[in-house]
Structure formats: C-alpha cells, structure tokens
Steps between C-alpha positions, in 0.01 A plus 500: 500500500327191592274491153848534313671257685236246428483570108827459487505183679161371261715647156798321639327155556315542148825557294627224731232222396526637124890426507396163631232456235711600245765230539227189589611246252784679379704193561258282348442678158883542462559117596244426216655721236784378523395131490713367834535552867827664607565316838758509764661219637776394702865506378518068482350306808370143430171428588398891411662615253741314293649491159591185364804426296254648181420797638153343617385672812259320770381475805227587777577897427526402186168356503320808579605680238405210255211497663408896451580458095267178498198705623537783305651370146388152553864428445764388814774583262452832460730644774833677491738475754740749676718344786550734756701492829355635804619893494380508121156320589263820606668743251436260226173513636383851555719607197271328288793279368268191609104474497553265806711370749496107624825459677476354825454883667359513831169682608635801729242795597788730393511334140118484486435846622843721459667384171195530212428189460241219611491116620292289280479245714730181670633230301746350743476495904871533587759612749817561602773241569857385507727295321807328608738301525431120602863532663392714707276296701257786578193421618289792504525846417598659797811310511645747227637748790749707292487325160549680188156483310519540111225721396296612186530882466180711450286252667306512842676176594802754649272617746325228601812355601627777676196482740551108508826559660422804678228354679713183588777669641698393238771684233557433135715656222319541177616459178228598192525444159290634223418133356378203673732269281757728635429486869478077426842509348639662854352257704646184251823647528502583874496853523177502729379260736126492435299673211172682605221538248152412477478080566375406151803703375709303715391161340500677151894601541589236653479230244739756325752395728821303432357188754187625576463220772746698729269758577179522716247739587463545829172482636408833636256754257567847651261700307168501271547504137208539312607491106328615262414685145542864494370808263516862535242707682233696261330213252245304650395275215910350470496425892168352460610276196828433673339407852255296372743278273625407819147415640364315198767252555449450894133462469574272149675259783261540764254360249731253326501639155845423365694568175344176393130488591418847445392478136269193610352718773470816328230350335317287717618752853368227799421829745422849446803635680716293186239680285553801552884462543493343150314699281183249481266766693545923587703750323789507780776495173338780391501693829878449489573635136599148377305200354258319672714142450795713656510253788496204235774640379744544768415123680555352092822631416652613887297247775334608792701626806546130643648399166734809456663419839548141454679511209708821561573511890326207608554055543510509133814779479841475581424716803218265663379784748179331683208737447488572864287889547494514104208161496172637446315597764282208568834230489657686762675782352370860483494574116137580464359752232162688426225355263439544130142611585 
C-alpha cells in the first residue's frame, strides 16, 4: 500500500514539473510573436497611469511596462494598453487577456499564493490614507468616529479600514464604487466625508478635484502597501524578465546611470558592477532571453527608477509626493534590489 502510495505521489510530482516545464516561457514566446506586451494598467490615475488628451498613456506603472518592451524589443513603444478597474484586474490577468499587470495592486499572501498569479517585485512603498475636507478641521484619523468613507470596490483598502475603525473603537458607513474617479466625484460633491484609498491615490485624485486645495490628507498610514508588477504563476523566464526590469532600473540609480549618460558609460563602464549591468562584460542578457544592451535600453528610452518617479509621481509631477520609503536604500528609503551579477 505504502509502495503505491509513494509512486503515485513520485508520477504525480513528475507530470506536475512537466506541466510546469511545458508552459516556461509561454508568455514570453507569445509576447514576441506577436511583436508587443499586452499590459494592465489602472483605469486613469495621474502619476501611474494616465492618458493624456491624445490617448498617450504614462506614468510610473506605466513605466514598467515600457520598460519590459525596451529589454526585450529594444523598443519602449511597443506596448498595448488595456485599462482595467480593480474587479477586472486579476481576470484580465489569469485569463490571459493581459501578459502583465502594473496597476498599483498590492502584494497580499492570498494574491501571491491563492489566486495563480505572482509578484514581480515593488515599485511603489505605499499605504493607506484619508482624504477630506479642509472644512472639516480634522486633525488626524481617528477623529472620523462615524464618518461615511467613500471606497474603491474590489480592493483590500475596504478591509483595511474596517480594522482601522474596529480597532479604534470607532464606526463608519461605507460607500464603494467600482472607479476611483467615481469614488472622487462623491467626495467633491459631498456625499462622503473622507475618501480612503492607498495615499499616493489620494494625491493622484485629488488634483481631479473641483478646488483641490480644500482637501487634505490626514496624516495617519493604517496599513502596508507594497505595489507592484504582477504575472501569472507557471512561466519562469516572463517573471524573471519582468522582475528584473524593475531591478535594472534601481541598481541603474544606485550607480547613477541615467537616460542621458548611459550610452557614454556603456562603453567606457567606470566599475564592474556597471559592467555587467550594461552589457560591457558577462552574458547576464543572455541568461534572461533578451539582449545583452537590454539594460541600455530601458535607462535610454524609460530612465532609471529615480528618473521614472520624478517625473511621474515625484517634485517634478503635478503630484510632488516626496520619495519618503520609495528612496533607494542607501538615501534613506528601502527600495533596494539584487545585482546584475
């Protein structure tokens, strides 16, 4: 009994790593047939992802996606986009209706582990927040004892604030919406008294508003929100080329290669870390499934990490969000990734 129980247990693991086989670069091959990456993004949130009045999208989520296409077809503009809202986000996903999703989505274990997909990594330290109403004169948070909080539907900021005020003693009446523009357009108009949704949200909607000096967040973050890129579970080599997108453009601003030096030390690197991150030394494209320059490519045509957040989210944006957690690791933040090595 024991013999059969173990063969069955060896066949089961064997067919299991096969299936897994089988569908290793899946992702990647189809991505390259068809000439683009298919990637998810939010449904319009400056600073993330945001069309302008041509249809133009941009922004930091925005940016990883470019960022993907530049290292494998040498070519930022080779993206398509498909807004979603956050209900449609993970069906798009593990339907196979997008290759990728970068839509300021929060790393959960029960997304990483129970929904078949995977976390690529963390492009944005954030948390959760509220905005209100200057009027108000609220100081802090727990001040909003029986307020009626406008919510995004689908999202883990519902629960998060149910334990805020649940833990404070405190009541609330929801109100959720399946768009954040929506939820916005309650709070302009007075319907709730403070919206709830991760901070950088809050400064994204909130230059939306009518008078978008009446509002304030409130100080308070109630909750970790690590945001990041996501695939589906079951191909190794598009997580890998995903992931390290991501890292090439930390470790491009840890070592001060930017969208306009990088051609100049590409060719004459000034350590071998920027060596082998550039293509001068090692076959580390290769190992990826992409050219060797594939780092070149991102920092020319998308910046390094410093850059993308500057000019999308950062003193150089509408939003002006201080880098805060999201500096690198070394300027006081904790945005730190794994070498090119």
């Amino acid at each position: 009994m024991k013999k059969i129980m173990l063969s069955t247990l060896i066949t089961a693991a064997t067919l299991f790593a096969a299936v897994g086989q089988a569908h290793a670069g899946a992702t990647l091959d189809a991505v390259k047939k068809k000439g683009f990456v298919q990637c998810g993004i939010s449904d319009g949130l400056p600073g993330f992802s945001y069309a302008d009045a041509s249809g133009k999208f941009s922004g930091l989520d925005v940016d990883i996606c470019r960022g993907v296409a530049a290292a494998i077809f040498g070519d930022a503009s080779k993206v398509k986009y498909t807004p979603l809202n956050a209900k449609e986000r993970f069906t798009a996903l593990q339907s196979g209706e997008v290759d990728m999703l970068s839509r300021n989505t929060t790393w959960t274990s029960s997304r990483d582990a129970g929904m078949g997909m995977i976390f690529a990594g963390v492009n944005y330290y954030d948390g959760i927040g509220f905005l209100t109403h200057k009027k108000a004169g609220l100081k802090s948070a727990k001040e909003l004892d029986g307020a009626t909080v406008c919510l995004q539907a689908g999202t883990d900021t519902e629960l998060n604030v149910a334990d805020f005020f649940k833990a404070n003693k405190m009541q609330f009446t929801p109100v959720t919406f399946d768009r954040s523009d929506e939820s916005a357009k309650a709070l302009d108009s007075g319907r709730c008294d403070t919206l709830a949704s991760d901070q950088s949200q809050l400064y994204a909607l909130r230059i939306k508003l009518g008078k978008p000096d009446d509002f304030i967040v409130l100080p308070e973050v109630i909750s970790k929100e690590p945001l990041g890129p996501v695939v589906r579970r079951g191909d190794e080599d598009w997580l890998i080329i995903v992931r390290w997108t991501l890292f090439a453009m930390l470790n491009a601003e840890e070592m001060g290669v930017t969208s306009k030096n990088v051609e100049q030390l590409a060719a004459a690197p000034t350590t071998p870390d920027m060596a082998h991150l550039l293509g001068k030394e090692g076959t580390y494209g290769q190992d990826l499934k992409v050219p060797n320059d594939w780092v070149v490519k991102i920092v020319k045509q998308v910046g390094n990490y410093g850059e993308a957040f500057e000019r999308n989210v950062g003193m150089g944006s509408e939003l002006k969000i201080k880098r805060g957690l999201n500096a690198l690791w070394n300027q006081g933040g904790i945005q730190y990734a794994p070498p090119v090595r």
